[in-house]
Every structure is written in C-alpha cells, then in structure tokens.
N, C-alpha and C positions, 0 to 999 in steps of 0.2 A: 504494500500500500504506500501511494506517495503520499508526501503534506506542503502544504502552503509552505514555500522555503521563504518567501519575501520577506518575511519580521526578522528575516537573520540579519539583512541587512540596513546598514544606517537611513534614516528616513531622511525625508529634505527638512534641512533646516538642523539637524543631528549631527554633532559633531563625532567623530569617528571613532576618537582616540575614547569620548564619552561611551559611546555606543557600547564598546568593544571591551572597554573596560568595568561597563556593568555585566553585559555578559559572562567574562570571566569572573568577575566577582561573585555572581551566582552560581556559576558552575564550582570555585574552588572555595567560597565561602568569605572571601575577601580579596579583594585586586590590590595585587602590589603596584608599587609606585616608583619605587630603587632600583628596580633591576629589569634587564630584561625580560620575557615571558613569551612561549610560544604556544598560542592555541590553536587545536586543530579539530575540525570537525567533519565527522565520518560520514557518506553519505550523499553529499549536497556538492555539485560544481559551482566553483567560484561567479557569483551572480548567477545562481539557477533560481528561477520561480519556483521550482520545485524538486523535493527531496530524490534521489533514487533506490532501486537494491544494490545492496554492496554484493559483489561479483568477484574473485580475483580474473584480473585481466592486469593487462600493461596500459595503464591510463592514470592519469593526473585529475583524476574526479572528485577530488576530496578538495576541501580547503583550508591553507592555511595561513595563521594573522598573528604576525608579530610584533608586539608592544614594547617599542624603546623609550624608557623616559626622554623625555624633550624632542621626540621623532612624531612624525605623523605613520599610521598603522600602516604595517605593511601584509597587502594579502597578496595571497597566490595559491599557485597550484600545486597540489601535491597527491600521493598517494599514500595512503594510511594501511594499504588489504597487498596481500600476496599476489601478483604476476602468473603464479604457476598451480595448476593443479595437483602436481603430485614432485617428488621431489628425493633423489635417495641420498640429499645432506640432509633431508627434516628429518626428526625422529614418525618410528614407526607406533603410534600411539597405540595400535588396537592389535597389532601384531600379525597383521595378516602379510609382511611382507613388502609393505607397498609404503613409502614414506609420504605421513600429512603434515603438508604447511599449515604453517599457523598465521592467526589474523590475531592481533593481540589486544586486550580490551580496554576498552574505554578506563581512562584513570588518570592519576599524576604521577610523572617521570621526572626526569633528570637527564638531559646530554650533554654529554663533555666533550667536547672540538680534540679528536685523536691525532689526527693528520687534517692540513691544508691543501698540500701537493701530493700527487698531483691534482688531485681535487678532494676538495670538503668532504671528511666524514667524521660522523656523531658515533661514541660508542652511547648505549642508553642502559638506564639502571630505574628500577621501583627509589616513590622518593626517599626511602629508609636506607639505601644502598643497594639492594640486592638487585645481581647478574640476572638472575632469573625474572621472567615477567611474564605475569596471569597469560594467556591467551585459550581461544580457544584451536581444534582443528578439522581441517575437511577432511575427516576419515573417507567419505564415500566420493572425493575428488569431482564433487559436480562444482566448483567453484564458488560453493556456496553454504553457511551456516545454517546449520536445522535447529531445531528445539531441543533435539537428543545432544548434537554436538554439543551446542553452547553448554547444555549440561555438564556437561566432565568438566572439573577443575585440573586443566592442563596446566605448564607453564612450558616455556620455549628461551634458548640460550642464544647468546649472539646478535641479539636485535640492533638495528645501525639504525642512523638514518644516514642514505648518501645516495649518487647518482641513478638514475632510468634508468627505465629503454629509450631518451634520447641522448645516452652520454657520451663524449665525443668517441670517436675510433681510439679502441684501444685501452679504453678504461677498465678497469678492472671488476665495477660495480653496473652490471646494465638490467638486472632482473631483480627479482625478490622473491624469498620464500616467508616471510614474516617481515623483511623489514620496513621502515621507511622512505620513501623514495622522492624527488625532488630534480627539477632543471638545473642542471648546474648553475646558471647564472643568478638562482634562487638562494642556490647553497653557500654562494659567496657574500651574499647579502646577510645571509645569517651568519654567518663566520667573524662578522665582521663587529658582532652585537656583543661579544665574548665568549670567554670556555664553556662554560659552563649556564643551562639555560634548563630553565620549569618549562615543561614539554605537558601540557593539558588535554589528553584527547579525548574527546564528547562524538557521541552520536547527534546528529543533525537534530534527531527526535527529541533527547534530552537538552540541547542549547533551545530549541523552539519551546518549550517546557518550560524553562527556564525563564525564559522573554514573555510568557503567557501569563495573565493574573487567574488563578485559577478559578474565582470565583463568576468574574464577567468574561475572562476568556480576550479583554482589550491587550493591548499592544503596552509594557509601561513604560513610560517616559523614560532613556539613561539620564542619570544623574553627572554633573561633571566630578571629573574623580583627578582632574589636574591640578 
C-alpha cells in the first residue's frame, strides 16, 4: 500500500532546516543542534508524492537529509535495501544452503569516515557500539520482506555505507548485500561534515506518522529549532 509522501516534505513558506529538524526531532526524541546528523528515510524517492514497496534492486529510491549546523539541508538520493537477491558473502540464515541479504532496520546508528580515497566509505555501528546490526533477511530471495521474515530477530556484520551501481570504473564498492549505498558525488559531500555522524533511518511510514497529529490527522507546523 502506498501513502500520501507530500507532508515529508517542506511546505511553502517552511523553512527546511525547521522542517527537517522537527522531523528528526520526533523520530529521535530531540534534534541536535552541534553536530552533524544524517536522516534517512526508507521507502519514498526524493520528492515522491508518494511512498513505495521497498524491493532490493540497484536504485537510489530512498532519501537522504543531512543536517549541518549553520548549513542549509542537504537531500538526496540514496539506497537504504540490498541490490541483490541472494548472495554467498551473506550468511545463510535458514540453512538451506542459499545465502540471505539483509535489509537492516529502521533505528539509530553511528558512521565513522574509514577511508576517503579512493572514494568515501562509512564503517556503521548500533549507537551503543556494537559491529552487529538488527536487520532483517530475504530467506525466500523474492526481493522482498514478508511478515514471517521480519519476524526473526537477525542481525548482519559489515554494514558500510559507500558507492553504487553508479560508481566510477573500477571501484571496488558497486552492489550491496545489506549495505548502504550513495553517488559518489553525494558521499563526498558527506565526508566533508566529519568522522563520525548519527545515521537515523525511518521508514517513510513512520517519518509521515511522525509529521501527522494523531488526533485530526493535520499537517503540524515545524517549529524553528535554529
């Protein structure tokens, strides 16, 4: 089922950095101010009227907004879901032989800038520290999360975030089994914000949830949070 994506984003007259930062504010319980912060949300192409199914495929269908103090918001495109249907570096969750990607869940992370060159990549960690992170996986490799999957409390090792499927010839990052993925030109942008960065990912459903007053269902006003 799709939803109204429009309330995600800034209305006229709405200033962005406000917008953006009540949102995160309601997804993490308070919007920082000091530091960088990267939200992402699963689901929704950047200016979509409306939500999608999350799929793995090789696509930048997700979107992501990042908030630097004294910057104006920067969105763009990204992928949050796995590339690949099946995969013999993922583990084999159900043991039938057959290795499942993981799509990792919705939550608060932590990425720390590994390597620059030859191009940006994030190692990512749960925000306590830990290597390991929730995800779920496509045991039956239709590209897609069921009811039963989500079920299992998986977890998945090695999660990045770094280059596509459009990254230049020769990179070493062009697919995903679980990770995060981004344009290069994107990654250097975020490179650029610091080491270390609060990585927020939300389901479209859950940020639209968020922006919704539950009792009328209206749109609420962001508040300035500069």
């Amino acid at each position: 089922m799709t939803l109204d994506a429009r309330p995600l984003w800034p209305g006229i007259g709405v200033e962005p950095v406000n917008h953006w930062g009540f949102l995160l504010g309601k997804l993490w319980g308070f919007a920082p101010t000091d530091r960088p912060v990267l939200l992402a949300l699963r689901g929704v192409s950047v200016s979509a009227e409306e939500t999608h199914e999350v799929v793995a495929r090789p696509a930048y269908d997700d979107t992501g907004v990042l908030l630097v103090p004294g910057s104006e918001p920067f969105v763009f495109r990204l992928s949050t879901h796995p590339y690949q249907l099946r995969s013999t570096l993922s583990d084999d969750a159900d043991g039938d032989g057959d290795g499942d990607v993981a799509i990792i869940r919705p939550g608060l992370y932590v990425l720390t800038l590994a390597l620059t060159k030859p191009h940006p990549l994030w190692t990512m960690a749960t925000f306590d520290g830990k290597a390991r992170i929730p995800c779920a996986r496509d045991l039956n490799h239709d590209g897609r999360i069921s009811e039963t999957e989500d079920a299992k409390a998986l977890t998945a090792s090695a999660i990045l975030l770094h280059t596509g499927y459009d990254a230049p010839a020769g990179a070493e990052h062009r697919s995903s089994i679980g990770c995060q993925t981004a344009p290069l030109d994107v990654l250097q942008v975020i490179a650029r914000a610091g080491k270390t960065i609060p990585y927020r990912l939300a389901l479209a459903s859950e940020a639209l949830a968020a922006l919704t007053d539950e009792d009328s269902g209206a749109h609420i006003p962001p508040e300035g949070i500069a």
